[in-house]
C-alpha positions in Angstrom: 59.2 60.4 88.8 57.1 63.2 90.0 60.5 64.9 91.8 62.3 64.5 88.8 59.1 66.4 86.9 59.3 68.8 89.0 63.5 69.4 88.8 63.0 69.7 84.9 60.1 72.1 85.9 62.7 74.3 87.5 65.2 73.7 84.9 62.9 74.9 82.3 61.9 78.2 84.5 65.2 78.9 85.3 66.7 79.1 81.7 63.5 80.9 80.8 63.9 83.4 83.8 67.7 84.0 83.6 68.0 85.6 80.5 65.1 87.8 81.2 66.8 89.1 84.3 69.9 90.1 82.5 67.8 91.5 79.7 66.0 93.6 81.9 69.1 94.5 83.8 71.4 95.5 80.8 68.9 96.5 78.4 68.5 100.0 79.6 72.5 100.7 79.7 72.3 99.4 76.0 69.6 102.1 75.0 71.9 104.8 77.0 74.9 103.8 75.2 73.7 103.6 71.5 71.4 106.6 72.0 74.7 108.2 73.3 76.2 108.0 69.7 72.8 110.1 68.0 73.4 113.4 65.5 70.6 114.6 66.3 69.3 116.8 68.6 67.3 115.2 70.5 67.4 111.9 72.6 65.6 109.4 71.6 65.9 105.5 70.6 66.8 104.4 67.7 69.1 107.2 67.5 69.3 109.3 64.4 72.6 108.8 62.5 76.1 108.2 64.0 78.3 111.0 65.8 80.4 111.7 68.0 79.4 115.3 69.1 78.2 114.9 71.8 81.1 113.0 73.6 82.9 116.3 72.8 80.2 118.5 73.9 80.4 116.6 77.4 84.2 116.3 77.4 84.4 120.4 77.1 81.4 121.1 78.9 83.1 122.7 82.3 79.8 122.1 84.6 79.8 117.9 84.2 83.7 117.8 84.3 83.8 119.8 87.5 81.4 117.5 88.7 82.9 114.5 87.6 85.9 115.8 89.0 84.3 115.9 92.2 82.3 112.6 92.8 85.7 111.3 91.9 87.4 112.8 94.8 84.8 112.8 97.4 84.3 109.2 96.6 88.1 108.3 96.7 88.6 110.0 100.3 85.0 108.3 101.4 86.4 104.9 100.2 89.8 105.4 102.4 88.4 106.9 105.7 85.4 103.9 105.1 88.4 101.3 104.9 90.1 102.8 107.7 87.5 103.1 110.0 85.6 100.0 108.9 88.4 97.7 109.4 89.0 98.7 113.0 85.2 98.2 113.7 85.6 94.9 112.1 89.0 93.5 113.8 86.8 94.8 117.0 83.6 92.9 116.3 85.2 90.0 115.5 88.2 89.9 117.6 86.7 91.7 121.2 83.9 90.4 123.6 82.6 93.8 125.2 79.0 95.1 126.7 77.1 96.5 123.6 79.1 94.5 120.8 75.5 93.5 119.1 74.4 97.1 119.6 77.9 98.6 118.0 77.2 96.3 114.8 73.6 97.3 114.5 75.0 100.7 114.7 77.3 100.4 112.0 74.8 98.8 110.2 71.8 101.4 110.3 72.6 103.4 107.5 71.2 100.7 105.2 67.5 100.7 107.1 67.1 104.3 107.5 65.7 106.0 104.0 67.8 108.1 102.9 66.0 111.0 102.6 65.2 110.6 106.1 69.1 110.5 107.1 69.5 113.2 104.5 67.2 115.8 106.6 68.7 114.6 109.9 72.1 114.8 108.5 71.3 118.4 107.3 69.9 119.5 110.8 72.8 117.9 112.8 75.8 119.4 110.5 74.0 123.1 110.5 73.9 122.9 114.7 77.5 122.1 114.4 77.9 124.7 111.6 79.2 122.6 109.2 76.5 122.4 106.5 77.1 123.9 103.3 81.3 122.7 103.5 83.0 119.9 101.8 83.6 118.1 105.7 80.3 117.9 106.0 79.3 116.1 102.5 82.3 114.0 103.3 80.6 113.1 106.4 77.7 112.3 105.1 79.1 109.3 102.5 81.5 108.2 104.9 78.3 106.9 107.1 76.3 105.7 103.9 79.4 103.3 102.8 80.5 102.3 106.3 78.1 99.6 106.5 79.1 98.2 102.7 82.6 98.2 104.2 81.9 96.6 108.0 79.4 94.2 106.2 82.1 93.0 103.9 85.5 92.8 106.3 82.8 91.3 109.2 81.9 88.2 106.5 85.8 87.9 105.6 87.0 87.8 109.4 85.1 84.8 110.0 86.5 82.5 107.6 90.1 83.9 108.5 92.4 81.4 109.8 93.8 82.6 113.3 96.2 80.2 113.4 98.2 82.0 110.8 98.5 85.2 113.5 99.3 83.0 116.2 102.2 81.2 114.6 103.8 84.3 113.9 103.5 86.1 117.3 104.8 82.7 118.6 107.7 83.2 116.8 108.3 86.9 118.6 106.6 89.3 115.7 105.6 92.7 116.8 101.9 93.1 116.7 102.2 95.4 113.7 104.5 93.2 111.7 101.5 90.4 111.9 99.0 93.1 111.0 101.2 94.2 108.1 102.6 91.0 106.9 99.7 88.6 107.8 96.4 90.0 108.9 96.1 92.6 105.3 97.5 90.4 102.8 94.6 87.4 103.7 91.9 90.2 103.8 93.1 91.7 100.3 90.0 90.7 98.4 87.6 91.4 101.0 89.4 94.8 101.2 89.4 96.1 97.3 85.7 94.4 97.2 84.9 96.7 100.3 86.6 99.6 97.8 84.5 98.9 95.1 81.2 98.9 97.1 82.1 102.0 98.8 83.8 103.8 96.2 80.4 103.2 93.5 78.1 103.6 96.6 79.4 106.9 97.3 80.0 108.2 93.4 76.2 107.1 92.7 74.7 108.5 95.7 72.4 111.7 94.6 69.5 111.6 97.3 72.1 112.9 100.4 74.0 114.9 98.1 71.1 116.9 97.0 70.6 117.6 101.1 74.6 118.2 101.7 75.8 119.4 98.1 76.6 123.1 97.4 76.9 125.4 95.0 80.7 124.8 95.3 81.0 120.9 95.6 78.3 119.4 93.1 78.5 116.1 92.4 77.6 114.8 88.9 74.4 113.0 89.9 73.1 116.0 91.2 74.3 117.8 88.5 72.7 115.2 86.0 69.5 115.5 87.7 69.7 119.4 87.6 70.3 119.1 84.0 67.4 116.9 83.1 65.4 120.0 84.7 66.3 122.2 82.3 67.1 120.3 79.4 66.8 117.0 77.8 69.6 116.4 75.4 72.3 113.3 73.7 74.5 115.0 76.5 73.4 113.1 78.7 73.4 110.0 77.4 77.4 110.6 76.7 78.4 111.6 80.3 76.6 108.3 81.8 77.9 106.2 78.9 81.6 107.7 80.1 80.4 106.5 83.9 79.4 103.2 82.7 82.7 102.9 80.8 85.1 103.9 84.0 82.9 101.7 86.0 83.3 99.0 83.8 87.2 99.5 83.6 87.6 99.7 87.5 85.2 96.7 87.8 87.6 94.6 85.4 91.1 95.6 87.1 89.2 95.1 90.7 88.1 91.5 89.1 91.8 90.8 87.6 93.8 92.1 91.1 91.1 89.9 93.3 91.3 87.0 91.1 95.4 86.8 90.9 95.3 87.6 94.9 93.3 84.4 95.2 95.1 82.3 93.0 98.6 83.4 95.0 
């Protein structure tokens, strides 16, 4: 009896709790959103009226669109050179037995430990010895290593559940090793790869303490440029440029969810 008390106990707490986390999480997106949609000129909740000004004021405003325009492509190369150099850390932690294996995946894994501001100023000190500070190779650099570890973390997790037998049937049957990487190895990993996408992509497109160290007055990307604005002014614009974010996070989020899903299902 008292074990069954104490299941309805938890029951009760979690029904109670649950809702109260997802308020919490999605209530201050709400406010953004509907404050986004104010004619007046200031921002504030509940807004005051209905417009759409200020989408249009952020659509033609040439600072947050070159910024957009930016995160955008620094995150998409980030995401590919992540995927590329995460998955041959993987196959190799998985797959290979070699002196300083543990020590290779802590390393791959450290980004997530250090604080970023710390790797931010060590990041800054290291690119301007090898004169690279101030360029996009170096801001580049600097996301690459902050997604890595979403990346290695991910394919690692898939690896272990992958079925090897798959790989050696086909090499038994004479298939080049690049054939069974192509036809075999990729295809099984496919939703731990586009998750590993997602995580770096949004990783890297959010990421305003190590851009603030790396950015430049040419390369700025719309965090920073968000946080620069709030500086200076305090207007419905920017409730419109992050409730376009949320919306193209949202839509990559649902076509990530539908490509995973029907990968799974075939």
């Amino acid at each position: 009896m008292r074990i069954d008390a104490i299941d309805m106990g938890m029951k009760i707490a979690g029904a109670i709790v649950r809702p109260l986390v997802y308020v919490t999480l999605c209530l201050p997106a709400a406010i953004v959103v509907v404050t986004s949609f104010t004619a007046g000129e200031s921002l504030r909740f509940p807004p005051e009226g209905f417009s759409l000004r200020w989408y249009q004021a952020a659509i033609t405003s040439e600072p947050f669109m070159n910024a957009l325009w930016s995160s955008t492509r620094l995150a998409f190369i980030a995401t590919v050179l992540s995927l590329t150099i995460g998955l041959a850390s993987s196959f190799a932690i998985d797959r290979f037995r070699f002196r300083g294996r543990e020590a290779f995946r802590t390393l791959t894994l450290s980004p997530l430990v250090v604080p970023m501001v710390v790797l931010g100023l060590a990041l800054l000190q290291f690119l301007s010895w090898m004169q690279l500070n101030q360029t996009f190779t170096g801001l580049l650099i600097g996301h690459v290593l902050i997604t890595l570890p979403y990346v290695v973390r991910t394919l690692t997790a898939s690896f272990v559940l992958f079925d090897r037998t798959l790989e050696q049937a086909a090499m038994n049957l004479r298939a080049p090793p690049w054939r069974v990487l192509r036809r075999i190895t990729l295809p099984l990993i496919g939703p731990a790869l586009v998750s590993a996408s997602v995580f770096s992509f949004v990783t890297s497109f959010g990421n305003i303490t190590l851009s603030v160290f790396l950015g430049f007055a040419g390369e700025t990307t719309l965090p920073v440029q968000i946080f620069t604005y709030v500086e200076h002014g305090y207007d419905p614009i920017l409730a419109a440029v992050s409730t376009i974010v949320i919306l193209v996070t949202l839509i990559v989020i649902a076509i990530v969810e539908k490509l995973v899903g029907m990968e799974t299902v075939a």
